[in-house]
N, C-alpha and C positions, 0 to 999 in steps of 0.2 A: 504494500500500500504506500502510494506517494501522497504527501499533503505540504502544503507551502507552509512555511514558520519565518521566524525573522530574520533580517538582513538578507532576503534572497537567499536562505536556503532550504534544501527540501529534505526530507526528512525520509529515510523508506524502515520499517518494523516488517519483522519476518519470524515467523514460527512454523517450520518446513516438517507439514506432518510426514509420519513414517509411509503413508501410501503415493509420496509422489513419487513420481519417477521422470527421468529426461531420457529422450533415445538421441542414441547420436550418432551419426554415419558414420563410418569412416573413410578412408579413402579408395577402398576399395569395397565400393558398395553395386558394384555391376558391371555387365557385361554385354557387350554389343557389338555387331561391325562386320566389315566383308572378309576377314583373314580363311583361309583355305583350310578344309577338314585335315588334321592332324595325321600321319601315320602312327600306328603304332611303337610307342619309346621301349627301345631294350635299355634296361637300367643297368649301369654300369654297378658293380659289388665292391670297385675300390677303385681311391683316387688315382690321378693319372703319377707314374713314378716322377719324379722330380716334383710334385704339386704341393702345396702351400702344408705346411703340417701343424699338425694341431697347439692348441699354446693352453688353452683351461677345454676340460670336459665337463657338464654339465652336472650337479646332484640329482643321485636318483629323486623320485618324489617318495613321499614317506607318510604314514598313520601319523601324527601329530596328538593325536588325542584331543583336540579341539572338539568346541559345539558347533563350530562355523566350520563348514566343510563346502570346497569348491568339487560340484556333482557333477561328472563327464556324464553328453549322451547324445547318442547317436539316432538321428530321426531318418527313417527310413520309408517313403510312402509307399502304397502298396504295390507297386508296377514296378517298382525298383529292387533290383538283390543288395545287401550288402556288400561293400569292398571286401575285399580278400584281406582279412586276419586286420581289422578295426579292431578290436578287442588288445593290440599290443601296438597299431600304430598311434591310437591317440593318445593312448601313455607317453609312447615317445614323443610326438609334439610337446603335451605339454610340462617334460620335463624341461624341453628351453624353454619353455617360455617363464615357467618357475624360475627357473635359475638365472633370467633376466632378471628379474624383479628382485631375490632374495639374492642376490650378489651383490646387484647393485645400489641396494639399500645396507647392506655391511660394508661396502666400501665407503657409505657416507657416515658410517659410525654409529647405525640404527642398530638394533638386536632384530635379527631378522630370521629365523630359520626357515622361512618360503610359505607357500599354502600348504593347506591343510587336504587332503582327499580322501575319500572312501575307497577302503581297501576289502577283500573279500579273497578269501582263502591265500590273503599274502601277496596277492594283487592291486594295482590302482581297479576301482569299477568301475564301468562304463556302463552306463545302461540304455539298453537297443528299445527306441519308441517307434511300435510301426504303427502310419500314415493311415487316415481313417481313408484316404483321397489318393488320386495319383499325382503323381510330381506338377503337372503341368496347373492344376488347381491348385499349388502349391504357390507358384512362381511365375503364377500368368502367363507361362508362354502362351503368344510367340513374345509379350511385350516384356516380361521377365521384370516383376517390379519387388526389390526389396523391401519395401514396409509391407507390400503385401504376404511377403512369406514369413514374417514377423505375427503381423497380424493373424494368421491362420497356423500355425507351426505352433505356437508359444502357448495356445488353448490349449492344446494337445498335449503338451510337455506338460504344464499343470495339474489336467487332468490325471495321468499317468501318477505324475511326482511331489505332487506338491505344489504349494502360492509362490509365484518366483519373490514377492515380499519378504517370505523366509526360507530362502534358498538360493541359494548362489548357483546356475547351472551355466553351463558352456554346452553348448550344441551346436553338434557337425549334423548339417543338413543334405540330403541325398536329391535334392531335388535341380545339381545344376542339370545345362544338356552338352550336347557333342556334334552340336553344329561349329559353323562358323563366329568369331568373335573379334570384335575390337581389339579386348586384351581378356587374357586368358579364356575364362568359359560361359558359354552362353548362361546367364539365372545366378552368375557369382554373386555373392554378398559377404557385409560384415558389417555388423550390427553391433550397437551393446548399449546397456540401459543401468542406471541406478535405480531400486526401489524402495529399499530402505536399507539400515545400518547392517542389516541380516539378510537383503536378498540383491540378487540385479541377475543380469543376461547378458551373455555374448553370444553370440551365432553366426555362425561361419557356411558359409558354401563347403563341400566335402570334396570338391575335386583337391585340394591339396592331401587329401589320403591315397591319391594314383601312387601306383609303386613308383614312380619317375620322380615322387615330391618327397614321400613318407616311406621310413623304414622301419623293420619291428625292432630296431637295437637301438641304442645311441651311437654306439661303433658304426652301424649303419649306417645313421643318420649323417656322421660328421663327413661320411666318405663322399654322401649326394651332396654336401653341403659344399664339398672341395671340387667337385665335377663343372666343370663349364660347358658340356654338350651344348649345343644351338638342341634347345626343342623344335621339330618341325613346323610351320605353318600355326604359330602360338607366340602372342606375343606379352612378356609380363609388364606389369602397371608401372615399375619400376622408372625403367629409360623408354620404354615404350618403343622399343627395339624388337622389328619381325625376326622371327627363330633367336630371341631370348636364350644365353643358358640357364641349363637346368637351375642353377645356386639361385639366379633371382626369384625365380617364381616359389621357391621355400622361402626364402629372403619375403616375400610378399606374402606370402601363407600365413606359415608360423608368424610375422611379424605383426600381422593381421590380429588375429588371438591376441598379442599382448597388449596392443592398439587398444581393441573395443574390451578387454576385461578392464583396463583404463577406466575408461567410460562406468563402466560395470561398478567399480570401486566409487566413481563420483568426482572422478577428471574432466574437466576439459580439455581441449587441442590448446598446443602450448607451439608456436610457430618459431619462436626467437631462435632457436638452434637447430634448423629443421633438420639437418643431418644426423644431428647425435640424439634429440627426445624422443622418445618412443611416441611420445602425445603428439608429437608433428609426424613427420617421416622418416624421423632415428631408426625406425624397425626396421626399414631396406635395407641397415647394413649390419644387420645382426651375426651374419658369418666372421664379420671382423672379433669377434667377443670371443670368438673360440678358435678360429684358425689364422699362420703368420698374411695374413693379407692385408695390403694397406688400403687407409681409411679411416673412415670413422668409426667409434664403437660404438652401439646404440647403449642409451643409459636414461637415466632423469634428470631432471635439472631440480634443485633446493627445492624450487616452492612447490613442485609438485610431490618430491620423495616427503615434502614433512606433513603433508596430507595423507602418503600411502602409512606411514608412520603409525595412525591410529586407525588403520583398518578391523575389522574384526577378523577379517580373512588372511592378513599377513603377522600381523603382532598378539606376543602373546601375555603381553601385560594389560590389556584393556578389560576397563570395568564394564563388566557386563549386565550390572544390575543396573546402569543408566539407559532408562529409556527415552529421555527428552533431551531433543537438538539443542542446540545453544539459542539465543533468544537476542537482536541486537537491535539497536535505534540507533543509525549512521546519518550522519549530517553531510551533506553535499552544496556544491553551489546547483542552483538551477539553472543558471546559464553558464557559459562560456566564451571566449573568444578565440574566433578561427587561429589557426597557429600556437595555442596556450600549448606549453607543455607539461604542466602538474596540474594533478587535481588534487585537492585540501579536503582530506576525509576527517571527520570527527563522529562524535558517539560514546555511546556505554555499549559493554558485547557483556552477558552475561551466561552463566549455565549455572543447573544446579548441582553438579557436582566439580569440574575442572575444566577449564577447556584446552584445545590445543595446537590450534593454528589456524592463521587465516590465507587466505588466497584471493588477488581480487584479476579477474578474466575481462578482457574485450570481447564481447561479439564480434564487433567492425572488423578489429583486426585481427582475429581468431588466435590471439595467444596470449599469454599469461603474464602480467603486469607486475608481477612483486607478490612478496606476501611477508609472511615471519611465523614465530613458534608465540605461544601463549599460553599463559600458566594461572592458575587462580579460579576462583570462579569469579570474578570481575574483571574488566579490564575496562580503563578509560581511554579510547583511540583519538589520537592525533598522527597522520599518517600523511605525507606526499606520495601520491604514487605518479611515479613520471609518464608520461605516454608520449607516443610519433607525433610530432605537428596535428595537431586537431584539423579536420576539414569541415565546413559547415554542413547544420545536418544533424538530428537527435541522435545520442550518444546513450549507452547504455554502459556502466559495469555492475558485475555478478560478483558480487565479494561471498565465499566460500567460508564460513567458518565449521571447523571441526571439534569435538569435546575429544576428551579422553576413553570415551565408550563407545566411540565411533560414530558417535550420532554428527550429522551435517544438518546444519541452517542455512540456508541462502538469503542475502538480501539482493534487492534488484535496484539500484541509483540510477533514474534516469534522469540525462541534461540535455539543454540545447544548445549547440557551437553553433553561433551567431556572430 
């Protein structure tokens, strides 16, 4: 809620119940275009000799003994077979994609030991949801729309497993096709949603489980990972390069998954380093984190790692008897002036048990402005937060505040640059 108050400033109060949620695309949210039907990929079982060699191997995933458990599952409609041996390849995805996250939250000095999963006779588990529907009602072919297979997929998976409000699931969806496309596969997507401190959604298109993307080992995996094959007549999202090698299109896969569980968690896209954030397009060069290749290395930037900080799904100091968001009244100017570059935040942020960081986001410019860590259950904010040249044109920032229980409050400041 905005309301004016004195001296020209507006005022925005926020109490972000636990049933909202934001979906947020990522960058690979589809698939389209004339590229030529693919022949069949022989998959190479090990890197080329002289090729890049490995420098860090991934952690396995592990039982954690957590209440917050990240639930693998494979949606499969009914006109579709399963991939060949799912059940060991989505473990291996999401062992990097774990070990993006709980690495590089210990190399920033966080106590991190990764998420948490459901294991079953000594296994990560995956659980197989088959399609009440066939693929194409899934994913609208021929027009292949991602919120539509969101929106029809996601019933399903609840029904089956539970409210994604208290469930955190990742699902591989069976419903791309094997036509022709833009960049990679006709119906691709990658989706992910916040729903509350206990639940959210990533969902992924399943062609990255092709034996040419996914392997059932890590040893496997790091070998496709080191492979440069040109895929034929397929091009990845990456450079956008016809017959793409094979490492990008995992490099977009798996990078994909770490992207939108982002989202899932209750990030925003963070653009300022877009090679290295995972929340921008850091994820493309996620092979550099684990083999000698140069580049960038995908990671986080501060103000996003101090928000994954009190996850319930990554940390395991969070009080879990805090069910209520932090609570704030931030004071803004109402206007602005074209070219200004700080905006003067003020306010009280309060919680009732501690809070623990704030994050304040551009829409406009889709990335992340600043933030800090916060302690107490009070805080009285006096804040510059610097931004690019203003251009005329209502302005919006999203200021993020996190507690120690993982509960998120948003407020929403909106101004006019005039």
């Amino acid at each position: 809620m905005r309301r004016p108050t004195a001296q020209g400033l507006a005022a925005a109060v926020v109490l972000l119940g636990a049933g909202a949620a934001l979906l947020a695309a990522g960058a690979a949210t589809g698939a389209r275009g004339e590229a030529p039907k693919p022949q069949p990929a022989k998959v190479k079982t090990q890197a080329k000799p002289g090729g890049p060699e490995v420098v860090a191997r991934p952690e396995p995933l592990r039982d954690l003994g957590r209440r917050h458990k990240v639930r693998l599952v494979y949606f499969v409609p009914k006109d579709r077979r399963p991939a060949d041996r799912w059940a060991e390849k989505i473990p291996v995805l999401m062992t990097f994609v774990n070990d993006l996250y709980a690495r590089d939250l210990r190399a920033k000095g966080y106590p991190a030991a990764g998420m948490d999963f459901e294991f079953q006779d000594g296994r990560p588990l995956v659980h197989l949801v088959a399609g009440k529907d066939a693929a194409a009602e899934y994913s609208g072919e021929p027009n292949f729309e991602p919120q539509r297979q969101w929106r029809r997929i996601l019933p399903e998976v609840e029904a089956a497993l539970g409210r994604a409000a208290e469930n955190l699931y990742v699902v591989f969806a069976e419903t791309y096709a094997d036509g022709p496309a833009k960049f990679e596969w006709p119906g691709g997507m990658a989706l992910g949603a916040r729903f509350s401190a206990s639940g959210g959604v990533g969902m992924f298109s399943a062609w990255i489980l092709r034996d040419e993307f996914c392997a059932t080992t890590v040893e496997g995996q790091l070998r496709l990972l080191a492979d440069d094959t040109p895929i034929s007549g397929r091009t990845a999202l990456h450079r956008l390069k016809p017959d793409s090698p094979r490492f990008e299109f995992i490099e977009d896969g798996f990078g994909a998954v770490a992207h939108e569980l982002g989202h899932a968690f209750g990030l925003p896209h963070d653009r300022r380093a877009d090679d290295v954030e995972i929340m921008g397009n850091g994820f493309r060069h996620l092979r550099n984190n684990y083999l000698a290749t140069p580049g960038p290395k995908a990671g986080f930037m501060a103000d996003t790692a101090r928000m994954l900080r009190w996850s319930r799904f990554l940390a395991d100091d969070v009080d879990l008897a805090d069910a209520q968001p932090p609570v704030a009244r931030i004071t803004h100017p109402a206007k602005l002036k074209v070219g200004a570059t700080t905006i003067l935040l003020g306010g009280e942020i309060t919680d009732d048990n501690a809070l623990g960081a704030i994050q304040f986001f551009s829409p406009r410019h889709d990335w992340v402005l600043g933030g800090m860590d916060l302690a107490g259950r009070e805080v009285r904010l006096s804040h510059v937060v610097v931004v690019p040249p203003l251009e005329k044109g209502p302005l919006e920032l999203v200021i993020s505040i996190i507690d120690r229980g993982g509960n998120i409050g948003i407020v929403r400041a909106k101004m006019e640059v005039e």
